[in-house]
C-alpha positions as CSV (number, residue, x, y, z in Angstrom):
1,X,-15.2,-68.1,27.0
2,X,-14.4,-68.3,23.2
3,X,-17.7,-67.0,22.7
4,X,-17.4,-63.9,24.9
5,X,-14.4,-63.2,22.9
6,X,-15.4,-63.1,19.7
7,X,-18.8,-61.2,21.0
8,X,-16.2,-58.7,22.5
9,X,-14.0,-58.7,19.2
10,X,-17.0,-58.2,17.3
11,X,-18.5,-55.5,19.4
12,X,-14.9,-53.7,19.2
13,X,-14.9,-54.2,15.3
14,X,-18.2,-52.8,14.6
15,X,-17.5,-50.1,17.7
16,X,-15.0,-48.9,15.3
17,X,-16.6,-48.8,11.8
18,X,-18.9,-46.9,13.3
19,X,-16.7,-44.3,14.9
20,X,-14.8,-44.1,11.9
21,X,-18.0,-43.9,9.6
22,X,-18.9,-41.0,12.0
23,X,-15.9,-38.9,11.4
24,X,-16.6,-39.3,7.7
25,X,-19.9,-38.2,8.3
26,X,-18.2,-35.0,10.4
27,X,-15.9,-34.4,7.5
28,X,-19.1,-34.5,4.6
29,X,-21.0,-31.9,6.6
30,X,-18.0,-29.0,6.9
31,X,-17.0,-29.9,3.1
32,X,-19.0,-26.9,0.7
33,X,-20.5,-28.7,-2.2
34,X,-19.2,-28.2,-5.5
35,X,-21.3,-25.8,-7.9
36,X,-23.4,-27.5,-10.4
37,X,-22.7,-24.5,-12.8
38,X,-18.9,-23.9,-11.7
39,X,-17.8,-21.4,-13.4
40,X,-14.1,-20.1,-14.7
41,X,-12.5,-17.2,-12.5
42,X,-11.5,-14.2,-14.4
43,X,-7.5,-13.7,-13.3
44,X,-7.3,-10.1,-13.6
45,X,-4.3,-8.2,-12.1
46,X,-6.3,-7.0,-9.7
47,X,-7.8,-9.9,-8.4
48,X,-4.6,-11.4,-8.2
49,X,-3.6,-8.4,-6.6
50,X,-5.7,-8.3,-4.2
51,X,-5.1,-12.2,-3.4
52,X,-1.3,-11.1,-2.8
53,X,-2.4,-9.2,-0.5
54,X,-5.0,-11.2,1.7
55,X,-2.1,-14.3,1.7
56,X,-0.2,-11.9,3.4
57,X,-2.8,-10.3,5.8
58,X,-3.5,-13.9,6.6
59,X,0.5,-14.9,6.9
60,X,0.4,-18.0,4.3
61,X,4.7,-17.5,4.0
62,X,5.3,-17.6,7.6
63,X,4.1,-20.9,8.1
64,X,4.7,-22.5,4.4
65,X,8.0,-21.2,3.4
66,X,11.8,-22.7,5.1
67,X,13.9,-19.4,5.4
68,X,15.9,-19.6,2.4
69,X,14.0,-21.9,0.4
70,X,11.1,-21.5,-2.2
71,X,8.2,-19.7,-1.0
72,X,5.4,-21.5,0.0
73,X,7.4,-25.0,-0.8
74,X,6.3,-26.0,2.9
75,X,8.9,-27.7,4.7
76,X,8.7,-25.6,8.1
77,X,9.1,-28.2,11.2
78,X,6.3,-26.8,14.0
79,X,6.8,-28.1,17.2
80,X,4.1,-29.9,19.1
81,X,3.8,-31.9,22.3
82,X,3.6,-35.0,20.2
83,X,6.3,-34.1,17.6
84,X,6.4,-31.9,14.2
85,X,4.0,-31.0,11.9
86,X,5.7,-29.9,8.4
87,X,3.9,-26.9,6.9
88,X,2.6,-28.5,3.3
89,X,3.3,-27.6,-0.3
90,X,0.7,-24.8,-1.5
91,X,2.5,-23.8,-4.7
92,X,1.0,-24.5,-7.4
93,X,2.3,-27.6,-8.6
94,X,-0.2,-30.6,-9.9
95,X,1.7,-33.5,-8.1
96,X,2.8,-31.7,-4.7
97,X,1.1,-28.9,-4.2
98,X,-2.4,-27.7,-4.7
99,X,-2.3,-27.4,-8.4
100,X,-5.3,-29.9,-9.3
101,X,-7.5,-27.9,-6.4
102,X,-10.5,-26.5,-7.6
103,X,-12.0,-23.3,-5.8
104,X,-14.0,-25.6,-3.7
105,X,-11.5,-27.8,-2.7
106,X,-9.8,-24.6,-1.9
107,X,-12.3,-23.2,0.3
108,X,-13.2,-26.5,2.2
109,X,-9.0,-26.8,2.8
110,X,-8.5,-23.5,4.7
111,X,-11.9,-22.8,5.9
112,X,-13.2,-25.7,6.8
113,X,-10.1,-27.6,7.4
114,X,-10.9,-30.9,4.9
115,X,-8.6,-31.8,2.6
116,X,-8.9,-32.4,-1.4
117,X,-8.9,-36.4,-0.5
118,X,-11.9,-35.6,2.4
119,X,-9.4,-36.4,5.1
120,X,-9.2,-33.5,8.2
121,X,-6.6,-31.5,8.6
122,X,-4.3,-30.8,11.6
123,X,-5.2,-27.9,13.7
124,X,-1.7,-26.4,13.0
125,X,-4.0,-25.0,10.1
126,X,-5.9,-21.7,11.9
127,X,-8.8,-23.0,9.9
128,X,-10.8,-22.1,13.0
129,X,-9.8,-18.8,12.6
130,X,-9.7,-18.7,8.3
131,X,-13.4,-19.4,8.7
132,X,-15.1,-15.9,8.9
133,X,-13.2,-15.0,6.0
134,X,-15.6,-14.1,2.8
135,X,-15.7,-16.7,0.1
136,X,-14.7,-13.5,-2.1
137,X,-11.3,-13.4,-0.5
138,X,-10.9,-16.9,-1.1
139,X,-11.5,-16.8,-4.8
140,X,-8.8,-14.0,-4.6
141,X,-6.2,-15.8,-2.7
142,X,-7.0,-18.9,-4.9
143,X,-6.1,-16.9,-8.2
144,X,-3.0,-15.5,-6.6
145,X,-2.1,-19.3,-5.8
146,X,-2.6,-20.4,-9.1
147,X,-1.4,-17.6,-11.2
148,X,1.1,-15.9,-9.9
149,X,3.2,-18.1,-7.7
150,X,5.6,-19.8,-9.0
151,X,5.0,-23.7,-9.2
152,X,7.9,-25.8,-6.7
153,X,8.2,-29.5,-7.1
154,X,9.1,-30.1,-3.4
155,X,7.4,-34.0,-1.5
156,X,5.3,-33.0,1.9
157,X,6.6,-34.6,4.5
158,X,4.9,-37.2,7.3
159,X,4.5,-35.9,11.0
160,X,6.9,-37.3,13.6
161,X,3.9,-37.9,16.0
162,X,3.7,-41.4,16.9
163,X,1.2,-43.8,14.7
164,X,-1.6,-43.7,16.8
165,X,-1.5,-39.3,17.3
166,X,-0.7,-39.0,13.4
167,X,-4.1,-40.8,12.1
168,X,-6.1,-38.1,10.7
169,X,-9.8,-39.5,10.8
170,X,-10.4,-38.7,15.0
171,X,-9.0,-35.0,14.1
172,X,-12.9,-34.9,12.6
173,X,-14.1,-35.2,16.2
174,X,-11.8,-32.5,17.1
175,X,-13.3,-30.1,14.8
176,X,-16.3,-31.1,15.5
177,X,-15.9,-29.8,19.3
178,X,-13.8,-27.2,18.9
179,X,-14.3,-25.7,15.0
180,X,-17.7,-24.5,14.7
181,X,-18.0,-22.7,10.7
182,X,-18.9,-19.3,11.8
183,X,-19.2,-16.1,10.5
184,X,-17.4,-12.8,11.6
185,X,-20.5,-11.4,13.7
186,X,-20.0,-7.1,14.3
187,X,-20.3,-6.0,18.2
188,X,-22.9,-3.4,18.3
189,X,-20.8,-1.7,20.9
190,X,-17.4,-1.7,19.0
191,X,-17.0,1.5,16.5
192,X,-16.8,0.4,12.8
193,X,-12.9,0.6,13.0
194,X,-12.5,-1.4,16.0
195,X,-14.8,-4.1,14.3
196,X,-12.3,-4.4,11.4
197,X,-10.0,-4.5,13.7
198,X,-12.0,-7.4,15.3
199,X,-12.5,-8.9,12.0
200,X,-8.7,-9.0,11.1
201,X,-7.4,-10.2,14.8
202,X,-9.9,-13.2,14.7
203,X,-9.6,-13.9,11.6
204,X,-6.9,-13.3,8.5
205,X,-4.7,-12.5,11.9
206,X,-5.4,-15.6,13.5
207,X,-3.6,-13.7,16.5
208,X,-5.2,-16.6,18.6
209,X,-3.6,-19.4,17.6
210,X,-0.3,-18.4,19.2
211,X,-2.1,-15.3,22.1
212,X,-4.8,-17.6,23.2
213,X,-3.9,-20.3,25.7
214,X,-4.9,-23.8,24.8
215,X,-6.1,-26.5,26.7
216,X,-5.8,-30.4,26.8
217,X,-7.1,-31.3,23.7
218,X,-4.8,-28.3,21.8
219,X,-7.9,-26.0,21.2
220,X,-7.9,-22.1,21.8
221,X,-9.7,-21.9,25.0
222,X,-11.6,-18.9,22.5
223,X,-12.1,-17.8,19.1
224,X,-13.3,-14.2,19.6
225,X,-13.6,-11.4,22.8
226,X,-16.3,-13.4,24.2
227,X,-14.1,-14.8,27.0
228,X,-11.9,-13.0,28.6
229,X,-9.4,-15.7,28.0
230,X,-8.8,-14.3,24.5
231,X,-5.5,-13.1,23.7
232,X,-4.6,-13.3,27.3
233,X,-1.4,-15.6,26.4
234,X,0.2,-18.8,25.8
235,X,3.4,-20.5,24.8
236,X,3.8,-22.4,21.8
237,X,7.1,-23.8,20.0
238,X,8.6,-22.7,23.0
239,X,7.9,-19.2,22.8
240,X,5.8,-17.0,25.1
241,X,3.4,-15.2,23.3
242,X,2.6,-12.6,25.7
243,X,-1.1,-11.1,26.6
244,X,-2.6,-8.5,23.8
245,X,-5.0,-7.9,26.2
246,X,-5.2,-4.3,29.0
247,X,-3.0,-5.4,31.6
248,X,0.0,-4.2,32.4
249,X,2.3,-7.1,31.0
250,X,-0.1,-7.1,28.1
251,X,-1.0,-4.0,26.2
252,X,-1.6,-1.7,28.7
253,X,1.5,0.4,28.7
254,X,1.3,0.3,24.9
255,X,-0.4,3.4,22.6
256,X,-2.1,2.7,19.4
257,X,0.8,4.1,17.6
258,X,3.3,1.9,19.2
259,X,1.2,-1.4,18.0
260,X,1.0,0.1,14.7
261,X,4.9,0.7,14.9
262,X,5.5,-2.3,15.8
263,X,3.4,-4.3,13.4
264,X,5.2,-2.2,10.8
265,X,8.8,-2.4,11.7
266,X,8.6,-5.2,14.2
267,X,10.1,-2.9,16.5
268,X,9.9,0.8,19.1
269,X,12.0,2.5,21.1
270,X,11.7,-0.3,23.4
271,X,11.1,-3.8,22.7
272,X,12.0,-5.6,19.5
273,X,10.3,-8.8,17.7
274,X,12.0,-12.1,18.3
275,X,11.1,-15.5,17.8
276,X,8.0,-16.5,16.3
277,X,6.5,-12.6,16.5
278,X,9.8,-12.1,14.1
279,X,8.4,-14.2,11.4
280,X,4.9,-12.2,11.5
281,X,6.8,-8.9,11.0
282,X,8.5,-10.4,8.2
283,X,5.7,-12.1,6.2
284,X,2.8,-10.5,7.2
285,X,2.7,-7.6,9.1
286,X,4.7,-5.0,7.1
287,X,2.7,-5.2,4.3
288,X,-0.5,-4.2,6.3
289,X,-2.3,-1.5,4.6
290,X,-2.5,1.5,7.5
291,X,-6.3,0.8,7.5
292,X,-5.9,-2.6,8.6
293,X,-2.9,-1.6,10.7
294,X,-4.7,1.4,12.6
295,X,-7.9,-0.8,13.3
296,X,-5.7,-3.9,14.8
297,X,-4.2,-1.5,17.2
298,X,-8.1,0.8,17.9
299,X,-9.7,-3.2,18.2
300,X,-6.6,-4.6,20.9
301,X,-6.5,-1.3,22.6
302,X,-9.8,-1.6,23.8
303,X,-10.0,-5.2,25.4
304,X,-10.2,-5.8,29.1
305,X,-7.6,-7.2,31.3
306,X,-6.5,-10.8,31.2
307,X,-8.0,-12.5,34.7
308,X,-6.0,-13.0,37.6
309,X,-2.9,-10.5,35.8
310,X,-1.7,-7.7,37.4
311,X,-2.7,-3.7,36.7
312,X,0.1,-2.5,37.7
313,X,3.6,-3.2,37.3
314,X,5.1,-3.6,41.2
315,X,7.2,-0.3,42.4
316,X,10.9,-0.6,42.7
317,X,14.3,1.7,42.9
318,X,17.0,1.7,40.8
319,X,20.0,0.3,42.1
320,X,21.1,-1.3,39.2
321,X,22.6,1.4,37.2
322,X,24.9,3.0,39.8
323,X,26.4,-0.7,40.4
324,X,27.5,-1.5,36.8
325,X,28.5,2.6,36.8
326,X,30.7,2.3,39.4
327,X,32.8,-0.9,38.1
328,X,33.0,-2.8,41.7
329,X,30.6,-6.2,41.4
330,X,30.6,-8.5,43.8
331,X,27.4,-10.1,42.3
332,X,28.2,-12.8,39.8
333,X,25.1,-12.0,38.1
334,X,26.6,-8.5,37.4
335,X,30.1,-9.3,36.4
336,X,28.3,-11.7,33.1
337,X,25.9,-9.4,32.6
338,X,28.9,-6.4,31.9
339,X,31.0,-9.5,30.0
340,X,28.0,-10.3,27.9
341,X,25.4,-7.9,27.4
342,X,26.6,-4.5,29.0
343,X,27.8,-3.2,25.6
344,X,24.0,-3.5,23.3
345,X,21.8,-3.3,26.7
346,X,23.7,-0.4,28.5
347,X,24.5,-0.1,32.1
348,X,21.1,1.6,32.6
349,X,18.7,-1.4,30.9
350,X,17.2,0.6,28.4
351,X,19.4,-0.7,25.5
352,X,19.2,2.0,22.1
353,X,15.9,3.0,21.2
354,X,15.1,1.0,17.6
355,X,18.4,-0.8,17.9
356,X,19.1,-2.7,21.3
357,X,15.4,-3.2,23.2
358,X,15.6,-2.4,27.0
359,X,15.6,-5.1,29.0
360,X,14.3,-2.6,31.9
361,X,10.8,-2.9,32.1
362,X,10.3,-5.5,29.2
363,X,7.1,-7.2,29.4
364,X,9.1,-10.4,28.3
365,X,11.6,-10.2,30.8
366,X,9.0,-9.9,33.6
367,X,7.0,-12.5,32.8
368,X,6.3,-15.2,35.1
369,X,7.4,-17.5,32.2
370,X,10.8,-16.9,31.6
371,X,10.7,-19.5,28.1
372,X,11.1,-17.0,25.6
373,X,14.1,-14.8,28.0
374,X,15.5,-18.4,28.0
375,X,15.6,-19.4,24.4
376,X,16.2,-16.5,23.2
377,X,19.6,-16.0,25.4
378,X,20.7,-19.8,24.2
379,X,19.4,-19.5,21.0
380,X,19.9,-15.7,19.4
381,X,17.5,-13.9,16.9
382,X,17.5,-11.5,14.4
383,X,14.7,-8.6,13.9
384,X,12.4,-8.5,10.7
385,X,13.9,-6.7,8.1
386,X,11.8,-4.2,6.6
387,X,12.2,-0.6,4.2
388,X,10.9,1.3,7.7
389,X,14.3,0.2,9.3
390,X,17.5,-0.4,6.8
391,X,19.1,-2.5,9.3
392,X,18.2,-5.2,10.6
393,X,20.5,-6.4,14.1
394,X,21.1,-10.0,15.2
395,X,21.2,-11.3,18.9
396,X,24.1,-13.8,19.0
397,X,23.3,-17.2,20.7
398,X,25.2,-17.4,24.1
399,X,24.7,-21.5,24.2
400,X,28.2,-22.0,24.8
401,X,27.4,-20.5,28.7
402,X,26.7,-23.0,30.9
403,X,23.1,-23.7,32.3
404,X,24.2,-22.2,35.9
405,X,25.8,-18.9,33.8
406,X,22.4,-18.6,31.7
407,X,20.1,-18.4,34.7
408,X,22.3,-16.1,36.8
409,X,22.5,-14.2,34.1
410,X,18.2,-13.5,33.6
411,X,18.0,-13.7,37.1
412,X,20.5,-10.6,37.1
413,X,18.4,-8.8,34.4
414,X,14.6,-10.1,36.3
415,X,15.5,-8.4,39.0
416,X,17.2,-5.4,38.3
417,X,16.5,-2.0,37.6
418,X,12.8,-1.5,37.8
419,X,12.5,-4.9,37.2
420,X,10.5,-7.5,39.8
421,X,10.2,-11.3,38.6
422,X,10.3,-15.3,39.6
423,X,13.9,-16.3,39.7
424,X,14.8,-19.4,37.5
425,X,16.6,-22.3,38.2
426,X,19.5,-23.8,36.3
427,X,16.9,-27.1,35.2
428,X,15.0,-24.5,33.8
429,X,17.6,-23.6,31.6
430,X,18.8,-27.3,30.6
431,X,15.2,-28.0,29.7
432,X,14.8,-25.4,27.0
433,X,18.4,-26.2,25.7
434,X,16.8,-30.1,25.2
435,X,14.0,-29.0,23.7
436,X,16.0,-27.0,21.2
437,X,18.8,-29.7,20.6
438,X,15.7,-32.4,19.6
439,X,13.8,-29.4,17.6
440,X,12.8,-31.4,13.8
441,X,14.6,-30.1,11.4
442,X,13.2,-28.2,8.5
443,X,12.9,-29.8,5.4
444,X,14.6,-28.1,1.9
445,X,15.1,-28.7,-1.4
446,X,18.9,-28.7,-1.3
C-alpha cells in the first residue's frame, strides 16, 4: 500500500511539472522575440500624437483610471464571478507601472497577453481583441506611454479570487483555447468603410468583451461576424450590454446617425448611456475621429439578427398616458411611478429628448433581463460629459425603496405604454442590491 502511494504521489508530482512546464511552453510561443538590432523610437509630437489617440480608440482610461484619481494609476475593481480584478498601473513609473517595458515587452503585454515577468495575463485584458492591431500602433501607443503621461507611484493590487482561481500559470491554457494571435482579415463582401468599421469594433473597440456573451470558461463565444453570436449580448459587472446586432432590441430601430450620436455624446433623443456604456462615452468614444465614428456605425448597421431574438417589437395600445393624465391610480405601480419618476420621465414615457431618455420603447427596459433597469433604479448614474452636450444630468439612486417598491415600480414602467416585458420579482431585486453592497472597492491614492 505504501508503495502505491508514493507511485501515485509521484505520478501526481511529475503530472504537474509537466502541466506547468507546458503553460510555460504556451506562454514562450505567443511572447514576440526581442530584436537583435533593437533600435531607439524617435518621440516626435506626432507619434505621440497619434498614440493619444489610438489609447483612446482602444479605451486604455476606462479600464486603468479610478474616477477621480490619476489617470491610468489602475485601481478600478471589475467584478467577476470569482471576485475582482484591479485594472494595473500603466503609467510610466519604473517600480509600479510599465516604465522598465521595452517595446517588446509592450507588444507581448497587450497583444499577446504575457507579461514583462512571462507570466499570462487575466482575460479582463481584451488582448484577444488588441491582437489585430498593427505593431505600428503599438510603437505609437508605447511612446505616448512613456512620454507623455505623467509617471504615478501607485502599488497594483492582488485579485480577491480565491488561491487556487488567482494562480496565473493555467490562464496559459486558457489562451491557448480561446486566444488565437490573429490578424484583422478584410471581408471581400463588406465595402472598404464597413471593413474599418470591422477593424475598429473587433479590435481597438473590443466591443466584444462586454456585447458578446461568454461561456463557461469566461471566453467570448466569438471574436469577429463569423458567428452570429457576435455582439448579440451579454451581461457583465452586472450590466446588460444589449445586442449591436439587427434585431429589434438590438440595432435595428437605430440609423447610422443615431450610433454616431450616440458614440459622440453618449446620448439621442431617446436613450441615454448608463453604466458601463457611460464610461466608453467618456474615455473613448467622444474623441473618435468622424471617420472611425461613421464606419462603426456603416460596419454594426449591417450585421444580421441575433438568433432566437425577436424582429419585431410586439404591438400594444397606449393606456398608460391617459391614466397618469387623469390623476385617479388605483395601481400601486402607478402612484410610485408619479412620486418617483413622473417629473424627468413624463406622464407619456418619452422623457425630454437629450435630457431625460424615454423609458417607452427602451430597448433596456424591454429586455428580458431586467439587471441593468434594476441596478440602475437602486444604484443611479450620471451621463458622459462631453463639449457636444454642456450638461451632463445625474439619475439619483432610489436604494432607500424597498425591494417590493423597486420591482412594482419596473414592472409599472415594463409594461406600460407601448411597452411588453417579463415581470420581475422582489428576489430579483434583493439580488442585485447584494451584489452591489459586496461590489470591491476601488483602490486610490488618497
Amino acid at each position: 500500500m505504501k508503495k502505491i502511494i508514493s507511485w501515485l504521489i509521484a505520478i501526481c508530482v511529475i503530472g504537474f511539472i509537466a502541466v506547468y512546464a507546458g503553460a510555460a511552453l504556451v506562454v514562450k510561443s505567443r511572447k514576440a522575440p526581442e530584436p537583435d538590432n533593437a533600435t531607439a523610437i524617435t518621440y516626435n509630437d506626432e507619434l505621440i500624437a497619434r498614440g493619444e489617440y489610438i489609447a483612446r480608440l482602444s479605451d486604455c482610461a476606462a479600464c486603468h483610471t479610478v474616477p477621480g484619481d490619476a489617470e491610468y494609476s489602475g485601481g478600478l475593481a471589475m467584478q467577476t464571478p470569482f471576485g475582482a480584478i484591479y485594472s494595473t498601473n500603466i503609467t510610466p513609473d519604473a517600480e509600479t507601472g510599465i516604465g522598465n517595458y521595452s517595446l517588446t515587452e509592450f507588444i507581448n503585454a497587450v497583444k499577446h497577453g504575457v507579461r514583462k515577468d512571462d507570466s499570462p495575463l487575466y482575460p479582463a485584458m481584451p488582448y484577444t481583441s488588441y491582437t489585430i492591431m498593427p505593431d505600428e500602433d503599438m510603437e505609437a501607443l508605447y511612446a505616448y506611454f512613456m512620454e507623455a503621461v505623467p509617471a504615478v507611484k501607485k502599488p497594483n493590487a492582488p485579485t480577491t479570487f480565491p488561491w487556487i482561481v488567482s494562480m496565473r500559470w493555467p490562464v496559459a491554457y486558457w489562451q491557448l483555447l480561446f486566444s488565437p494571435i490573429r490578424d484583422f482579415t478584410p471581408n471581400p463582401a463588406l465595402s472598404d468603410i464597413e471593413n474599418h468599421g470591422a477593424y475598429i469594433v473587433e479590435g481597438p473597440g473590443h466591443c466584444g468583451a462586454c456585447h458578446t456573451p461568454r461561456g463557461l470558461a469566461y471566453e467570448e463565444k466569438a471574436l469577429s461576424n463569423n458567428s452570429d453570436l457576435y455582439l448579440s449580448g451579454a451581461v457583465i459587472d452586472g450590466w446588460r450590454a444589449k445586442s449591436l446586432r439587427g434585431e429589434a432590441q438590438g440595432l435595428k430601430l437605430w440609423d447610422e446617425a443615431e450610433i454616431v450620436e450616440f458614440l459622440k455624446t453618449g446620448r439621442t433623443n431617446k436613450v441615454i448611456a448608463f453604466g458601463a456604456m457611460a464610461d466608453v462615452v467618456q474615455h473613448s468614444s467622444q474623441y473618435w475621429s468622424d471617420q472611425d465614428l461613421n464606419a462603426t456605425a456603416a460596419y454594426l448597421k449591417q450585421l444580421s439578427p441575433a438568433p432566437n431574438k425577436m424582429l419585431e417589437l410586439p404591438k400594444k395600445e397606449d393606456t398608460t398616458t391617459d391614466l397618469l393624465l387623469s390623476g385617479e391610480y388605483s395601481d400601486p405601480g402607478a402612484i410610485l411611478y408619479v412620486e418617483h419618476c413622473y417629473a424627468c420621465h413624463r406622464a407619456d414615457g418619452d422623457g425630454v429628448p437629450r435630457i431625460f431618455p424615454a423609458l417607452n420603447l427602451n430597448s433596456a427596459v424591454l429586455a428580458n433581463n431586467a439587471q441593468s433597469v434594476i441596478q440602475v433604479t437602486l444604484e443611479g448614474g450620471k451621463m458622459p460629459d462631453t463639449p457636444a452636450d454642456r450638461m451632463a444630468f445625474t439619475m439619483p439612486a432610489f436604494n432607500h425603496l424597498s425591494d417590493d417598491e423597486v420591482a412594482t415600480i419596473i414592472n409599472f414602467i415594463r409594461n406600460s405604454w407601448n411597452n411588453t416585458a417579463p415581470e420581475i420579482k422582489a428576489e430579483e431585486v434583493a439580488e442585485i442590491r447584494e451584489f452591489l453592497r459586496n461590489k470591491a472597492p476601488n483602490i486610490t491614492l488618497n
